[in-house]
C-alpha positions, 0 to 999 in steps of 0.5 A, a space after each residue: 522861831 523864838 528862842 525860849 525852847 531851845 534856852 530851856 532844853 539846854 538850860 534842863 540838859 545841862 543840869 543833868 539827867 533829863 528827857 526834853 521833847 520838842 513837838 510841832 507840826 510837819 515842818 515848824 522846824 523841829 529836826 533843825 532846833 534838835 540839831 542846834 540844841 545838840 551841838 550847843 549842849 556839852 558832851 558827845 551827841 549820839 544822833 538816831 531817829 524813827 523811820 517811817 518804812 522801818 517803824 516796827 523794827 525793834 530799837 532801830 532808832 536807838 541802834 542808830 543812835 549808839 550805832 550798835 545793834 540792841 537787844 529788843 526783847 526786854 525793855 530794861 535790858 534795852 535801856 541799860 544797853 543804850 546807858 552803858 554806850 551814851 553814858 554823859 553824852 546826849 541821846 538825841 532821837 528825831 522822828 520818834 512817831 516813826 519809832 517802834 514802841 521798845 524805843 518809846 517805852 525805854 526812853 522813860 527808864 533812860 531819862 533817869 541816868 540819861 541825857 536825852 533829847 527827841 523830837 516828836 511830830 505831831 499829831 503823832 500815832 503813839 500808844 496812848 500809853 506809852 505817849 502818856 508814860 513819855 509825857 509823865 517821865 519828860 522834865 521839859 515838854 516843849 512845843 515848838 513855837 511858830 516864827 515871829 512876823 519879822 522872823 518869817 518875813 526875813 525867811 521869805 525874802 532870804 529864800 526868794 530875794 526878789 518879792 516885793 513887800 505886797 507878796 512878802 506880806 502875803 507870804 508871811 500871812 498864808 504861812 502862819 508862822 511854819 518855816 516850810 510853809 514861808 520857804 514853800 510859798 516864797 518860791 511860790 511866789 517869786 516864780 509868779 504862781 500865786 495861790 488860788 485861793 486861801 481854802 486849800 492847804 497853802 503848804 502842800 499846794 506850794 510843795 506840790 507846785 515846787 515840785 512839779 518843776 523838777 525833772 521826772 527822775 528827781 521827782 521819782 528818786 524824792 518820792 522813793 525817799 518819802 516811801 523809804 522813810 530813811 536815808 537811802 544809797 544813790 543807787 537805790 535812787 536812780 538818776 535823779 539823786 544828783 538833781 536832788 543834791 543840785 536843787 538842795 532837796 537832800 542832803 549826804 550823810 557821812 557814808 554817802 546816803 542821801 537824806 531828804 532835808 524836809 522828811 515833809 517834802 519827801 512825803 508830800 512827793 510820794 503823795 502826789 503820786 496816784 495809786 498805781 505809781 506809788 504800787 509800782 514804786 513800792 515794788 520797785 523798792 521791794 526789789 531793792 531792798 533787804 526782805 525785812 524792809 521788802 515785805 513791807 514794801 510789797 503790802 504797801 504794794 498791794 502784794 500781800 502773798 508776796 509779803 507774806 513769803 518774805 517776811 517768813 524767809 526773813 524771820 527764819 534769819 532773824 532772832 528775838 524780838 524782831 523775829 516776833 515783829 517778823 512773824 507777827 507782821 506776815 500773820 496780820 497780811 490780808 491773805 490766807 495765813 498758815 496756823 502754823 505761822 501763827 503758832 510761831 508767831 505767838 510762840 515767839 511774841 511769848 519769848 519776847 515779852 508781847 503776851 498781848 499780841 501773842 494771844 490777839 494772833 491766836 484769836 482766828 483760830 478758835 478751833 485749833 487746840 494747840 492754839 487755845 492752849 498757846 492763847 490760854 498762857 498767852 492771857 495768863 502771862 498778860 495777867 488775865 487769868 479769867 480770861 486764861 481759863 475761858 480760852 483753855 476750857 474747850 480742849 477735852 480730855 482726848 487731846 494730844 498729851 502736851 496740848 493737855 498738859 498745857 491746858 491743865 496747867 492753864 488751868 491751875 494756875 488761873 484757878 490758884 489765882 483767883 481761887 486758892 482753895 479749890 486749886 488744891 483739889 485741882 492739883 490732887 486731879 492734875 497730878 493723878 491724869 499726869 504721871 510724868 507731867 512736863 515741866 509746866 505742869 511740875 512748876 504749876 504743881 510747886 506753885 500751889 504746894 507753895 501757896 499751901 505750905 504743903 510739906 515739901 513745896 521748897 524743894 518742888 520749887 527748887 526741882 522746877 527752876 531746874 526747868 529746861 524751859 528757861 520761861 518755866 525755870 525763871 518763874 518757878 525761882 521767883 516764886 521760890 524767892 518769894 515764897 522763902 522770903 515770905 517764909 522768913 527763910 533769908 539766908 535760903 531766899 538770897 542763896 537762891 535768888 543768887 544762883 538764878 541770877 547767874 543763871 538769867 545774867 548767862 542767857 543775857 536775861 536782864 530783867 530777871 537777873 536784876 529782879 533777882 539780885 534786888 531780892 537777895 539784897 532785900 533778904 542780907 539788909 532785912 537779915 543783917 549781920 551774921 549772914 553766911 560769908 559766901 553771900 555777905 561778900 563784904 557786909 552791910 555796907 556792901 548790901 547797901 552800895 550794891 543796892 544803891 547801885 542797882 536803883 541807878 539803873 534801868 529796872 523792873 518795877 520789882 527789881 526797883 522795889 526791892 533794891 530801893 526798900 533794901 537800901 532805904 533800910 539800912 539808911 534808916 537804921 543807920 540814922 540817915 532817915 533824911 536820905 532814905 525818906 527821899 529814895 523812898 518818895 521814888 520807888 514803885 508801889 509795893 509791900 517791901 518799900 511800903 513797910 520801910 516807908 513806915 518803919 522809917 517813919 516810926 523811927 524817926 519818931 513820928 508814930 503816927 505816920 507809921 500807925 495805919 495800914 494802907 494798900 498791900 502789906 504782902 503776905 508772910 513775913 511782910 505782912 507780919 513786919 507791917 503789923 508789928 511796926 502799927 503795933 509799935 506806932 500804936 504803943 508810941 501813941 498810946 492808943 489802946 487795943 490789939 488789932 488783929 494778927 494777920 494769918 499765915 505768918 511765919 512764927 517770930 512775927 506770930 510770936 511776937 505780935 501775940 506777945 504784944 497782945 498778951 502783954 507778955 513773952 516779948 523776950 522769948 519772941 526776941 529769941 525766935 527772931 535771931 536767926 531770921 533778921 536782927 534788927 527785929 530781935 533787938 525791937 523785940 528786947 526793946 519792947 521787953 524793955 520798956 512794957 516788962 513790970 519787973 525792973 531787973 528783967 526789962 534792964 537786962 533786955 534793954 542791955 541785950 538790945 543796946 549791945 546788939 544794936 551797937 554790934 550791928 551799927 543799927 544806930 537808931 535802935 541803939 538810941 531807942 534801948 538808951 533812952 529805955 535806960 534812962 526809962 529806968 534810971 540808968 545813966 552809962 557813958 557809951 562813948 568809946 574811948 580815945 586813943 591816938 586821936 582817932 574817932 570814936 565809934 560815937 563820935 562817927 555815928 554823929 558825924 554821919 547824921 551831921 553829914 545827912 543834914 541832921 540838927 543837934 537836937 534830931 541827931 541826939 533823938 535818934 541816938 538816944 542822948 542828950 544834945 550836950 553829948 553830942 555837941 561834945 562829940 562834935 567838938 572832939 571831931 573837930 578836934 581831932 580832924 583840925 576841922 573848923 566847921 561841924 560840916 567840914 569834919 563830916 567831910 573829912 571824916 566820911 570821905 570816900 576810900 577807893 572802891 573795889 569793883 561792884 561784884 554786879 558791875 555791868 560790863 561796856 556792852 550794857 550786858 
């Protein structure tokens, strides 16, 4: 085996967070590269792996790993909970095709703040998507190459010292370069049992030879082993363990589980087994083992009713994502399945987030009305609304009453996403058959009140995340987030986006909880100043680390949006457009960080990257941001025209982009923007500025906007209102005065866009003076800090105080 994998894996985990896979065939070698890759690395090594009877347990090669038991049903929460214990350590996972899919698709999300280290075998039987995700997120793909020739030949003769070089050479030749497959065939050799013939697999037929000459009890326990597919307890393995041990087959872990050396060999002994013994081993094993791992055991066995009872004695002990794994299990067994088990199975597989396979173990009862209804929400939750609607529309209306309150709340939403118009009608007849509706068909109902504005549709929504049904309450306070902040409503937005998050964090609901607070801190940056002290906590800055500290961690796509756009922003507005271009550059697709991309674009001067408008520009107030922002690309340009003006926009953007259009009224429209977010107000009074005929006017609104920009440290808009001065011929010194050699507000504008990397003549663009100026102010820092570099001053001067505890800090249990 050559060494370049291993220089390379160690090389991309030293830099720092990093997902390294090593992949090859059975026995190339990857468990030993793994283990040596792990101790040459630095740090503590958090060893776990797959294992093959066990591969449908939820996180149990991660559990393994951080030997701590892990919340399965939501994937981010999982990674965060892996984070919080590996922290600068190495997360090392062998075996990942014997992994469950929850560990597979976490390791992208892990490999952001993480070290990790896996080995899969290949062919492997993971999801194509989620082995596609893995390759996407893997910052070394590595291929474990096959031993040289003089690599190999030096195997051979350690393993068995007594071949001649005709046998070594042969060895070497059948062997292709798999170190099994030398150790296999040396022994082969030197016992004098050559192969028959090159047609046949070299590696098993060597194995298999090997093998034989063990004594029965030992070929038994190495068998268990393969069928186990996990380390096992002596007991469980009979008399043969200790000759296991002698013939250095297995290995003890601390603990005293034996664990085979080559998983490989252990597999090759279960298959050599015939169909019976291998029945009967199983339901020897079955015995043995606790009823999660037994049921299993029992359907490899061939008893699929006794499977089945076990695996339902063991879901009613277990919780969450393994009692969905559990149920889920016993409804797919060839025997005659209960409805009710898969009513549970699907109820619960909805809990833990597999809408999918919640409506696929519906699908056999096509008759049952509960079950249509269950499968007509496990489709919509899948984002299949069509579909959703198909499934729900044989339910009369005769059925129980839940089953049609279920149905018609199927029915609306499906309707409401793909017909907004005719889901008003709908719900006018939804809510006259249902009186005292449930709380689906409530949260339904403000839904399309929502969607509608209908008057009201806030405190609807506001009654419905007050739902028992957590599913229903946490749905129905996202869409009242969205809704107000769609409505330009942010202080209502990010007050209830806080208290839902508390709510999600109490029942350990990780992924709404961060989706959640990421929308409050949208709503604080894009609001800006003035914000109710009850939610500002400590200000823009505090916005902007708590963001910050949010896109570090493992979240939800739209959790990641909207922190990394609410972060993003206020950088750009602070002039640190260098940074916010590459935060952006790695958030999800969505309309929140698509419009800061843009704006961010246009304030660093280059127009005609923020003009056009591509993708989804969202609804309401994001929309109306969207367009305002190609208006001004437009205006910068000098392209004539006035494009269309999005509806349903809530009135400051409707004011001020047909203030735009009429030429007219721009500073009126600032006025409508003043309670909503700041920085569009003062855009605002800038474009009154530079578009007003009368002198005197468009000078004042340049001033208005310069003090607020300045209030708000919106450094670049402040530059904009500046150089809209000058426009006008008006030349001020802004600098602050000096007093007891301290920096002045200027002069630590400028050192921050010298720390961001910013040139003279960029950083005097984006303030709005000349490059002298800020040469000036550069030397005057220097000055005053006794710095000899322009660098070293924005050193001294931005060096970090103590901070105070994230008001979001996760706690040691990732929770």
């Amino acid at each position: 085996m050559t060494d370049e994998p291993e220089v390379a894996a160690r090389t991309a985990l030293r830099q720092g967070p990093a997902l390294v896979v090593l992949t090859g065939p059975p026995g190339c070698g990857r468990s030993t590269l793994l283990r040596r890759i792990a101790a040459a690395v630095p740090g503590p090594a958090h060893l776990g792996g797959g294992l093959a009877m066990l591969a449908d347990v939820p996180a149990l090669a991660l559990s393994r790993a951080v030997r701590a038991r892990l919340p399965a049903d939501d994937v981010a929460l999982l990674a965060e909970a892996v984070r919080s214990r590996v922290r600068g350590g190495l997360l090392v996972i062998d075996d990942l095709h014997h992994a469950d899919p929850a560990t597979v698709a976490a390791l992208p999300h892990l490999a952001r703040t993480c070290r990790v280290l896996v080995a899969v075998r290949t062919p492997h039987r993971l999801p194509a998507d989620l082995a596609a995700a893995l390759r996407a997120a893997a910052t070394a793909w590595l291929p474990v190459p096959p031993l040289t020739g003089a690599a190999a030949l030096a195997l051979a003769r350690q393993t068995a010292g007594g071949l001649d070089d005709l046998a070594a050479a042969a060895v070497v030749a059948r062997a292709g370069g798999n170190p099994l497959a030398v150790i296999a065939l040396a022994r082969q050799a030197a016992a004098g049992r050559a192969p028959i013939g090159e047609d046949i697999d070299q590696v098993a037929y060597a194995i298999a030879t090997a093998l034989a000459d063990l004594p029965r009890p030992a070929r038994t326990a190495l068998a268990a082993l393969g069928l186990l597919g996990r380390p096992a307890e002596p007991v469980l393995l009979g008399t043969g363990a200790a000759d296991l041990l002698a013939a250095g087959l297995v290995t003890a872990e601390p603990g005293g589980f034996l664990l085979p050396v080559s998983a490989y060999v252990a597999e090759t002994a279960a298959g050599l087994l015939d169909p019976g013994a291998r029945a009967d081993l199983h339901a020897r094993l079955a015995e043995l083992t606790p009823p999660a791992e037994a049921a299993r055991h029992l359907a490899a066995a061939g008893d699929a009713g006794g499977a089945y009872r076990t695996a339902l004695a063991a879901a009613d002990r277990a919780t969450g994502a393994e009692r969905a794994a559990l149920l889920l299990f016993a409804a797919g067994l060839p025997t005659t399945v209960d409805p009710r088990v898969r009513l549970a199975a699907a109820d619960a597989a909805l809990a833990a987030g597999r809408a999918a396979d919640a409506a696929d173990v519906l699908a056999p009862l096509p008759t049952l009305l509960e079950a249509a209804v269950l499968r007509g929400e496990a489709l919509l939750q899948a984002g299949d609304p069509a579909a959703a609607r198909d499934a729900v529309r044989p339910v009369p209306d005769t059925a129980a009453g839940s089953v049609v309150a279920a149905r018609d709340r199927v029915l609306l939403l499906s309707t409401l996403a793909g017909e907004p118009g005719s889901a008003l009608e709908l719900a006018d007849k939804i809510a006259a058959r249902h009186p005292a509706p449930s709380d689906g068909i409530v949260a339904a109902l403000a839904a399309v009140r929502a969607a509608h504005r209908l008057p009201g549709w806030d405190t609807a929504l506001t009654a419905a995340a007050g739902a028992t049904d957590p599913l229903i309450a946490r749905w129905a306070a996202w869409q009242l987030v969205e809704h107000l902040t769609a409505e330009g409503r942010l202080v209502d937005a990010a007050t209830a986006a806080l208290h839902a998050a508390a709510t999600a964090a109490d029942a350990l609901a990780y992924g709404w909880q961060t989706r959640f607070l990421a929308a409050a801190d949208w709503a604080l940056a894009l609001h800006g100043p003035d914000f109710p002290a009850a939610l500002s906590w400590d200000g823009t800055d505090g916005v902007l680390r708590r963001a910050a500290n949010l896109t570090d961690r493992a979240l939800p796509d739209q959790a990641r949006a909207y922190a990394t756009a609410a972060t993003a922003l206020i950088e750009a507005d602070t002039g640190l457009l260098a940074a916010a271009r590459t935060r952006l550059g790695a958030a999800p697709a969505h309309p929140a960080a698509a419009w800061v991309a843009r704006e961010a674009a246009w304030l660093d001067g280059q127009p005609d990257r923020a003009v056009h408008t591509t993708g989804d520009t969202g609804r309401g107030l994001l929309a109306g941001l969207h367009a305002i922002t190609a208006r001004w690309a437009a205006y910068d340009l000098g392209e004539p025209g006035s494009p269309a003006i999005p509806v349903d926009l809530p009135a400051p953007a409707r004011r001020t982009l047909t203030a735009w259009a009429v030429g007219a009224g721009l500073d009126t429209a600032a006025d409508a923007w003043q309670p909503v977010a700041r920085r569009e107000q003062i855009r605002c009074l800038i474009a009154a500025g530079l578009t007003g005929a009368d002198r005197d006017p468009a000078v004042a609104a340049l001033l208005r906007a310069e003090q607020l920009a300045d209030d708000a440290g919106l450094t670049v808009l402040a530059g904009r209102a500046r150089r809209g001065l000058r426009r006008h011929q008006i030349q001020r010194d802004t600098r602050s005065p000096r007093s007891d050699g301290r920096l002045t507000r200027r002069e630590l504008d400028v050192l921050h866009l010298v720390a961001a990397g910013e040139p003279t003549r960029r950083i005097a663009g984006q303030l709005g003076i000349s490059a002298e100026t800020v040469d000036t102010h550069i030397r005057a820092s220097m000055r005053k800090l006794g710095a000899r570099t322009r660098t070293e001053a924005a050193a001294l001067a931005l060096a970090p105080t103590p901070a105070r505890a994230e008001p979001f800090e996760t706690p040691e249990d990732g929770r």
